[in-house]
VEXDREN-2710 file (C-alpha; in Angstrom, 1 decimal):
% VEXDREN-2710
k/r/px/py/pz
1/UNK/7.7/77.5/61.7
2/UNK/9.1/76.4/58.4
3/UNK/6.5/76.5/55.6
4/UNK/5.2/73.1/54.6
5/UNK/6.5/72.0/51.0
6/UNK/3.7/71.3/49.1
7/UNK/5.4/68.6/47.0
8/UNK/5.7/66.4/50.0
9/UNK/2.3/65.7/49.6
10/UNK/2.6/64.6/46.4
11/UNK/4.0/60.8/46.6
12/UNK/1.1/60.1/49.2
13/UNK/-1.4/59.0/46.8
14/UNK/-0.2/55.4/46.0
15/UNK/-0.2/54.9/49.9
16/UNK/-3.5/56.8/50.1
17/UNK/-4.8/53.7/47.8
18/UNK/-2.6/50.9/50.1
19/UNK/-4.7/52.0/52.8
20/UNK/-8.3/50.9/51.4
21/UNK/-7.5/47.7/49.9
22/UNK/-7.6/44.3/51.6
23/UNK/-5.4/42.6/49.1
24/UNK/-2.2/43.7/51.2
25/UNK/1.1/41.9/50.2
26/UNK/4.2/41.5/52.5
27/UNK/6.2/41.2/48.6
28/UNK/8.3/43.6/48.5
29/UNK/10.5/42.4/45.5
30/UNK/10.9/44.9/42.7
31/UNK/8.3/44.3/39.4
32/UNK/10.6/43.1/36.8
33/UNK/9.5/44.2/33.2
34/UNK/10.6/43.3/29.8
35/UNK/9.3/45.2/26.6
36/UNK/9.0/43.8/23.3
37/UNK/8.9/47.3/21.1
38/UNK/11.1/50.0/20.2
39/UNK/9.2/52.8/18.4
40/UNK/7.4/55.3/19.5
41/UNK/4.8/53.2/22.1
42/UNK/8.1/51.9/23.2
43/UNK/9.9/54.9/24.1
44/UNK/6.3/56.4/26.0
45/UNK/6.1/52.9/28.1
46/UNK/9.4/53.2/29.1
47/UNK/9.1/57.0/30.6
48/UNK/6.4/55.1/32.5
49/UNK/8.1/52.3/33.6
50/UNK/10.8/54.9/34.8
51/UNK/8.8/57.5/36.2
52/UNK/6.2/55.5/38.0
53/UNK/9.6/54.5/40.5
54/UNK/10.3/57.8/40.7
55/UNK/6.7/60.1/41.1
56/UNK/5.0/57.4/43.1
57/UNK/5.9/55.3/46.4
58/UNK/5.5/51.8/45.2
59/UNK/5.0/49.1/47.7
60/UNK/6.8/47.1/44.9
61/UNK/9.2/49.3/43.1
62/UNK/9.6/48.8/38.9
63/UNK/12.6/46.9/37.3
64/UNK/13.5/47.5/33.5
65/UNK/15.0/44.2/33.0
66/UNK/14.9/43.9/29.0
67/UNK/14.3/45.1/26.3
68/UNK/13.1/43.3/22.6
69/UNK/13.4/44.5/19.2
70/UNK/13.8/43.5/15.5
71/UNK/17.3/45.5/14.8
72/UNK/20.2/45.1/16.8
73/UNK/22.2/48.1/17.2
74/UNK/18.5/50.1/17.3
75/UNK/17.8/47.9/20.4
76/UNK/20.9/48.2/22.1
77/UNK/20.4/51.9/22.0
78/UNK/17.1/52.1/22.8
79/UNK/18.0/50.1/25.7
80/UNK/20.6/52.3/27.1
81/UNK/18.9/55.4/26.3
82/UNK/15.7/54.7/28.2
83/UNK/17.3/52.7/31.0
84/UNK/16.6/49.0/30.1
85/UNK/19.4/46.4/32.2
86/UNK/19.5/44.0/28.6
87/UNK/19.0/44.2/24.8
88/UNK/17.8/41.5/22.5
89/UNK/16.5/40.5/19.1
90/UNK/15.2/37.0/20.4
91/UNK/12.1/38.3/22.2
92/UNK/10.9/34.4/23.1
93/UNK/14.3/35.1/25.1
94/UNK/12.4/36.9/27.3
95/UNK/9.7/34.2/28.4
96/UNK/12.7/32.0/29.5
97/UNK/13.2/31.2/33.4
98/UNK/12.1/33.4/36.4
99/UNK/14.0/36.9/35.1
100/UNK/10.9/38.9/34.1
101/UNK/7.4/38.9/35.8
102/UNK/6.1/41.2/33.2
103/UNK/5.9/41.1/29.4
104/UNK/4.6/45.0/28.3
105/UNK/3.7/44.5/24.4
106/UNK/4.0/47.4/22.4
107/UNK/4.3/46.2/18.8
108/UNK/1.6/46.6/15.6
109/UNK/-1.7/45.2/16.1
110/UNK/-1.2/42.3/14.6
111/UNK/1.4/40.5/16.8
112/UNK/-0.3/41.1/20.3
113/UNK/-2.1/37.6/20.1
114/UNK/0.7/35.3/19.7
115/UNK/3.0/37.5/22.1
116/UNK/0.9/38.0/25.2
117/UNK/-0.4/34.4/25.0
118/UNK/3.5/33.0/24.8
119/UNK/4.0/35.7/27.7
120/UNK/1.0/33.9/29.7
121/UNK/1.6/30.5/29.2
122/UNK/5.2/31.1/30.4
123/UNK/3.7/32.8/33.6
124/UNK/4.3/35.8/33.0
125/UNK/2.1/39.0/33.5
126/UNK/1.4/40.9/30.1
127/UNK/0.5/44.7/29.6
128/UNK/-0.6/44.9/26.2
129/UNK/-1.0/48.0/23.8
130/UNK/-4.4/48.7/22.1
131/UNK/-6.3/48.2/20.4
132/UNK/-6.6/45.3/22.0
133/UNK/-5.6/43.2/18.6
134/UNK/-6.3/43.6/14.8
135/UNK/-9.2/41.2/14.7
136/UNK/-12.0/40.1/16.7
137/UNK/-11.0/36.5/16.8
138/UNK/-8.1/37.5/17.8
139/UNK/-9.3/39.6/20.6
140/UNK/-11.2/36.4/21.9
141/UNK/-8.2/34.3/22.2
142/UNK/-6.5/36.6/24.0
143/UNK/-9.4/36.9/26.5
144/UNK/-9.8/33.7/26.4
145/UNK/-6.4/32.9/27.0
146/UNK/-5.7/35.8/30.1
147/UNK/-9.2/33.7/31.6
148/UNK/-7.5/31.0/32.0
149/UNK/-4.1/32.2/33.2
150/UNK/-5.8/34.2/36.0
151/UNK/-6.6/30.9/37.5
152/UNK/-2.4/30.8/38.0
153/UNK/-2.3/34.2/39.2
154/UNK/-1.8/36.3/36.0
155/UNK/-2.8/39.3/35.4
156/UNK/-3.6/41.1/32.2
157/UNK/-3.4/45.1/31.5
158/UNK/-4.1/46.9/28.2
159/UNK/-2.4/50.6/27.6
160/UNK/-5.5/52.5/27.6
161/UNK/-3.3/55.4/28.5
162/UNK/-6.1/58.6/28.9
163/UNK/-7.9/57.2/31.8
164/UNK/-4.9/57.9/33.5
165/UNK/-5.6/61.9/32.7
166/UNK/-6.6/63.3/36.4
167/UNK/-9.9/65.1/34.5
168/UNK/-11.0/62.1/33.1
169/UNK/-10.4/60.2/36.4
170/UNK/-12.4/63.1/38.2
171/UNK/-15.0/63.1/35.4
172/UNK/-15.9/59.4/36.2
173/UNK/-15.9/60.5/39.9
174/UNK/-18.8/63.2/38.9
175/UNK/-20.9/60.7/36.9
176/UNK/-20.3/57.9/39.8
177/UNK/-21.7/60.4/42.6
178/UNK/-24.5/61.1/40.9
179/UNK/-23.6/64.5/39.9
180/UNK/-25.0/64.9/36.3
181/UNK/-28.0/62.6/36.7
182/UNK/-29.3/60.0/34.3
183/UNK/-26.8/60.2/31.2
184/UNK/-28.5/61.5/28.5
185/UNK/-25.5/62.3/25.7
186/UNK/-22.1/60.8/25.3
187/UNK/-20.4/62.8/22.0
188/UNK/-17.0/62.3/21.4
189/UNK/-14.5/62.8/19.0
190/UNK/-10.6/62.1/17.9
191/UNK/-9.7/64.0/15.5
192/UNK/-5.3/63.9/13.8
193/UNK/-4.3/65.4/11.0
194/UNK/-1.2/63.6/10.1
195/UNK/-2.0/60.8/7.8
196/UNK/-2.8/63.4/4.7
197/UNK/-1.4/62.2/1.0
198/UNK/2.2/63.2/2.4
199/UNK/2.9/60.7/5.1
200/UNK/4.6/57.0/3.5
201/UNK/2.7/53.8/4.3
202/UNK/3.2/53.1/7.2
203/UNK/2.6/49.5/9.1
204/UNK/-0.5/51.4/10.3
205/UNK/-2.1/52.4/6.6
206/UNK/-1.4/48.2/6.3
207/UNK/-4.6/45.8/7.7
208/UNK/-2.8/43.0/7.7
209/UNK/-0.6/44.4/10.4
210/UNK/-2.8/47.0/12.0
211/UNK/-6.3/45.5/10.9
212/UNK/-8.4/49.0/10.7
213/UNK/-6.8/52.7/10.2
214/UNK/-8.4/55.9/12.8
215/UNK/-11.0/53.1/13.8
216/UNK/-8.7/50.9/16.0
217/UNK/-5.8/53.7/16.5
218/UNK/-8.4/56.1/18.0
219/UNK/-12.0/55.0/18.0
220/UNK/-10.6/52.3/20.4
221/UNK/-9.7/55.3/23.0
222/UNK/-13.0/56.9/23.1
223/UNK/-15.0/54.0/22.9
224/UNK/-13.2/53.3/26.2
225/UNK/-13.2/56.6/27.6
226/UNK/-16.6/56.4/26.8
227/UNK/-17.4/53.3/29.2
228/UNK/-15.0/54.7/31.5
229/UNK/-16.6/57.7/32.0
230/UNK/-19.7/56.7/31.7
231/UNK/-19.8/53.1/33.6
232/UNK/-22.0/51.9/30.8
233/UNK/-22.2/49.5/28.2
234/UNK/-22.5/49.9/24.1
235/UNK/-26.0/48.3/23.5
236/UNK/-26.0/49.3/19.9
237/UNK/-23.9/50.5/16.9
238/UNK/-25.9/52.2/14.0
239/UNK/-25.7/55.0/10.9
240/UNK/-22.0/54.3/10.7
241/UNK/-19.4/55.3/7.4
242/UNK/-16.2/53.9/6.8
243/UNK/-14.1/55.7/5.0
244/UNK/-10.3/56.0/2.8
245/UNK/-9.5/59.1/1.0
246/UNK/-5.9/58.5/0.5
247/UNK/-5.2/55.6/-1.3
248/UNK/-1.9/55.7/-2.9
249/UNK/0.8/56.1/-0.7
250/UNK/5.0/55.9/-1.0
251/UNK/6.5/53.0/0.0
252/UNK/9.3/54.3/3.0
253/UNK/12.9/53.9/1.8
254/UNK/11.7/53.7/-2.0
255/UNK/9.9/50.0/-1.6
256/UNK/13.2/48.3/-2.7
257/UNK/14.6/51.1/-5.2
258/UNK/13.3/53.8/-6.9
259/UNK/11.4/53.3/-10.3
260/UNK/11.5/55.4/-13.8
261/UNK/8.9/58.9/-13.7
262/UNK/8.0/61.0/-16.8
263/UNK/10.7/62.2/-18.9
264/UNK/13.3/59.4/-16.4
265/UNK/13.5/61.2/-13.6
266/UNK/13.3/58.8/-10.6
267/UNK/10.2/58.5/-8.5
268/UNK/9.5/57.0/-4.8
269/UNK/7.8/53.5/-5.6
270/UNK/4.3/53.7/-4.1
271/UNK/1.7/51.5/-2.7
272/UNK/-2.0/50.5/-1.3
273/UNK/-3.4/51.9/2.2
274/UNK/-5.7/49.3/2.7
275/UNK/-7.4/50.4/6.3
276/UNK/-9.9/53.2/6.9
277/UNK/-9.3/57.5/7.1
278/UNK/-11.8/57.9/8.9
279/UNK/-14.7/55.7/10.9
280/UNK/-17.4/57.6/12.2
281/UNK/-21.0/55.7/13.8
282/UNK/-24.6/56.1/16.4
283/UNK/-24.3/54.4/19.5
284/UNK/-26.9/53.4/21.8
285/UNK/-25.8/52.3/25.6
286/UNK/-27.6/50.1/28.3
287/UNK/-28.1/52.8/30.5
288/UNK/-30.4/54.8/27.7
289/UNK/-27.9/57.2/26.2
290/UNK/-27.1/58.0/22.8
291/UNK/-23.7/58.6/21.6
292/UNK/-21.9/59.9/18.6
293/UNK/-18.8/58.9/17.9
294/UNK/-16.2/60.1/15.1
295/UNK/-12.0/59.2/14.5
296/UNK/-10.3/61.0/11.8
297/UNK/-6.7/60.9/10.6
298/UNK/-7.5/63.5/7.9
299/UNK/-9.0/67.0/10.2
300/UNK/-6.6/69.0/8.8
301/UNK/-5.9/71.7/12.1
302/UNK/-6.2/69.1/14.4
303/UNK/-3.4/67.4/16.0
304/UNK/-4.5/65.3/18.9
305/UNK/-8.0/66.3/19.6
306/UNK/-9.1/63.7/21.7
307/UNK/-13.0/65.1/23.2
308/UNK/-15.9/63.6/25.2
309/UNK/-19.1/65.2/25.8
310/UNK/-21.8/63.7/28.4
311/UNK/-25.2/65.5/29.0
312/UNK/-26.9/64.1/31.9
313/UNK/-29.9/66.0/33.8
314/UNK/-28.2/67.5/36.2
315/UNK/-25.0/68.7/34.3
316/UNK/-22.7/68.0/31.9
317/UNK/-18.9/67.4/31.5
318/UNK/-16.5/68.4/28.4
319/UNK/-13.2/67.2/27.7
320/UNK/-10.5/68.0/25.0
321/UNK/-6.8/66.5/25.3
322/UNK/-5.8/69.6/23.8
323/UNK/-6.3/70.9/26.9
324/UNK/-5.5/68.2/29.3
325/UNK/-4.9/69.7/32.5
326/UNK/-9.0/70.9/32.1
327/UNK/-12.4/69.7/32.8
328/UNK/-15.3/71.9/31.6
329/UNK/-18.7/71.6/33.8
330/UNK/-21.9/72.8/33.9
331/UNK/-23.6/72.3/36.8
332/UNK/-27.8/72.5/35.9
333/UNK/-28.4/72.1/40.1
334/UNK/-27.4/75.9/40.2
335/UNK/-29.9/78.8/40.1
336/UNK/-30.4/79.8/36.3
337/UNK/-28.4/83.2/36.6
338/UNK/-25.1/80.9/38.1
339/UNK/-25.1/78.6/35.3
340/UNK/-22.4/78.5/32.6
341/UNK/-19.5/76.1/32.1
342/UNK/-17.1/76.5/34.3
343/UNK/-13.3/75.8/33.8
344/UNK/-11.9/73.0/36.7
345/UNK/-8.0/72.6/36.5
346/UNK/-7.6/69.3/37.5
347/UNK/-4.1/69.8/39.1
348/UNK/-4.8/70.1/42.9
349/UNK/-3.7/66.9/44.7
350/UNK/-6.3/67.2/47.2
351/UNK/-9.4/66.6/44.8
352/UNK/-8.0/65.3/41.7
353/UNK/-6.7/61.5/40.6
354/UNK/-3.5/61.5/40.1
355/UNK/-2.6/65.0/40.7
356/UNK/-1.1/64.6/43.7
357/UNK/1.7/62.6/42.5
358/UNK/3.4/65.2/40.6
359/UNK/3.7/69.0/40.8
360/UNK/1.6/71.6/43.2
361/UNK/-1.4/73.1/41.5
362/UNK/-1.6/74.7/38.0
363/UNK/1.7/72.9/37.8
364/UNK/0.7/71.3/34.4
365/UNK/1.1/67.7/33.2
366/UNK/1.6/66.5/30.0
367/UNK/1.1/63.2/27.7
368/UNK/3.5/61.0/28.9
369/UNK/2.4/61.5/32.8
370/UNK/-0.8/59.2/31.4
371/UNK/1.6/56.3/30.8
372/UNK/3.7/57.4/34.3
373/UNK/-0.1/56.9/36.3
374/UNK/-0.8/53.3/34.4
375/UNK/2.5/51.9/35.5
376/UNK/2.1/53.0/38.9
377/UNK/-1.2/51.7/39.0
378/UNK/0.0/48.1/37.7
379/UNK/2.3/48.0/40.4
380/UNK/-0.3/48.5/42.9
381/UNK/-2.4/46.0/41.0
382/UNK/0.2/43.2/41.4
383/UNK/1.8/44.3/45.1
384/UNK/-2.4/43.2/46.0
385/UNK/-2.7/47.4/46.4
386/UNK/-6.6/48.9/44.8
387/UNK/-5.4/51.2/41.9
388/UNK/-6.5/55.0/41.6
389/UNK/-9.0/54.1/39.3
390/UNK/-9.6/51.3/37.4
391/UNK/-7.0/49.7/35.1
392/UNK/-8.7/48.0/32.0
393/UNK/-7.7/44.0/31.5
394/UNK/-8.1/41.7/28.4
395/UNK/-11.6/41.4/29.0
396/UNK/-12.5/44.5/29.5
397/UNK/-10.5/45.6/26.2
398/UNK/-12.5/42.7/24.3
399/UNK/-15.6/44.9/25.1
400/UNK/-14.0/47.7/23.6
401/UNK/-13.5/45.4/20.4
402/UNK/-16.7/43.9/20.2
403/UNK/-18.1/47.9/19.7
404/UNK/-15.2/48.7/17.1
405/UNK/-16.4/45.3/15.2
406/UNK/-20.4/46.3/15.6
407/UNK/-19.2/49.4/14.0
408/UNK/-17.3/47.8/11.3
409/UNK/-20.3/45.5/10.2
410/UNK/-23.0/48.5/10.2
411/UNK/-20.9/50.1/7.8
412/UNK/-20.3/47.6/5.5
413/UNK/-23.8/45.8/6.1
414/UNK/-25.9/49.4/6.4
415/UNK/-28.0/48.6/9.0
416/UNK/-27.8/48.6/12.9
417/UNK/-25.8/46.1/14.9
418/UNK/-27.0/45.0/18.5
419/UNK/-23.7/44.3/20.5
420/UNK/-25.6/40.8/21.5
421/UNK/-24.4/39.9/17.4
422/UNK/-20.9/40.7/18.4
423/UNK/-19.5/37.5/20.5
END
């Protein structure tokens, strides 16, 4: 008897999730996508876009149709490199006729209002990038705006890429079963190094384009992992600092031309960051937890440290992205000379989200298999299939910004901020 290839298990788990939904579609049509972004949240959507088609069995399989950015030769080779059918500058091009049934945003903070609402009101699905916009207000009228076009049909994702990681999928499993009890702790942290007094100013070190530094470019991920986790809400933001140590930055490319230094030697023209380093604050939640909370662009040693901590009665859970193929659990149920945190490698297809999609077990994944999972879990969404887990949507992201706003005003105001303030 030939022995069974264990990779032939691994495309089952899309259908696994056909098979308990009773939104079934006969569509079979591919998905066709259009991104508006280039850079580097460009290049990881578009391995997911093309991977998705390729790890998963889609009822609906994923088109890359077009491709937006600002520079034309840039796009054009973007495009070709990462498999997109058309380049253009014109990204309203995009919301034109019946081409494109998706509009995946993954531009700075600050256009993600006016682009997924044009996306919307031309009918279009949108999958936008977090945070889920610079401001607050702006946050609104996006939800606001996906209410209404979910009366057509529309749906509305947001690229909170980590709950795609099979351990924090299987973490939320253990605190949905019951397994750690009443929640006690939630600690997390995510800590970069990158943005020290060496790195230009970037659109991100700019709040008119990015509106907050480490506060919406990380905070936002583990406030969400948080709730993910967790399946509770923020009830209150407290004892938080805001924080910029590096003020002065160089302008990329020389701002326009170099200017005159000491003694006439040219120097880099330089310039204002005006967003935070760091933001770190106390959290209360609705089901009676505590958390800390603390995002950093300045943890010199630290790379992409992205951690969560929960404590609950019965055991506890530890996560570090670091390691990302890893859950750490203690399990408190055991007799006291079994206890100690044991090591679960979430790779085995069997047990874990996700896993099964990809490689046997101990067969690692890395950080663009996240992105890979969230497409594949659209395309379930919108071919009427239940997702592997739960795929956050405009309004849900607007909870995430209402906590990063609490945050924001007990800083500046010192004092705590109920999340009933923040509407």
């Amino acid at each position: 008897m030939a022995k069974k290839d264990p990779r032939r298990k691994t495309r089952k788990i899309a259908s696994a999730a056909t098979n308990r939904s009773s939104r079934a579609s006969r569509d079979t049509s591919p998905i066709r996508v259009a991104i508006v972004g280039t850079k580097f949240m460009g290049r990881a959507h578009s391995t997911g876009w093309n991977g998705a088609n390729r790890f998963f069995d889609l009822p609906r399989g994923l088109e890359l149709a077009a491709a937006a950015g600002r520079d034309s030769r840039e796009t054009a080779a973007f495009a070709k490199r990462w498999g997109w059918s058309r380049a253009t500058t014109d990204w309203m091009s995009l919301l034109e006729g019946d081409e494109v049934d998706l509009v995946d945003v993954a531009t700075p903070n600050n256009l993600h209002a006016e682009m997924s609402i044009a996306a919307l009101e031309a009918g279009k699905h949108v999958a936008c990038e977090k945070p889920l916009a610079a401001t607050l207000d702006q946050a609104r009228t996006m939800r606001d705006a996906a209410k209404k076009a979910a009366k057509r049909g529309l749906r509305t994702y947001v690229w909170f890429n980590y709950r795609r990681c099979p351990a924090i999928a299987f973490a939320r499993q253990l605190v949905m079963e019951g397994r750690l009890g009443p929640l006690f702790h939630v600690r997390a942290s995510y800590l970069q190094d990158w943005g020290r007094a060496g790195t230009p100013l970037l659109w991100r070190f700019d709040s008119k384009v990015a509106g907050s530094g480490a506060h919406g470019d990380l905070n936002a991920h583990i406030i969400d992992m948080a709730r993910f986790v967790t399946g509770e809400e923020f009830s209150e933001v407290s004892g938080a600092i805001e924080k910029t140590f590096v003020v002065d930055r160089e302008i990329p490319g020389g701002g326009g031309g170099a200017i005159s230094g000491k003694g006439g030697r040219a120097s880099a023209k330089r310039g204002r960051s005006t967003v935070d380093d760091c933001v770190l604050f106390l959290a209360r939640f609705t089901g009676g937890a505590v958390g800390t909370f603390e995002a950093t662009r300045l943890a010199t040693g630290n790379q992409n440290r992205n951690q969560i901590e929960v404590n609950g009665e019965k055991g506890s859970i530890r996560f570090d992205f670091e390691r990302m193929n890893e859950l750490l659990w203690w399990d408190d149920t055991l007799p006291s000379k079994l206890r100690g945190w044991s090591r679960i490698m979430c790779t085995n297809g069997d047990d874990h989200p996700y896993a099964g999609a990809y490689w046997p077990p101990a067969h690692l994944i890395g950080y663009e298999h996240g992105f890979v999972s969230e497409c594949a879990d659209i395309a379930l969404d919108l071919a009427g299939r239940t997702p592997v887990a739960p795929i956050p949507d405009f309004a849900d992201a607007f909870e995430t910004q209402r906590v990063l706003e609490a945050a924001i005003r007990s800083a500046r105001e010192r004092r705590p901020v109920p999340l009933k303030e923040v509407r």
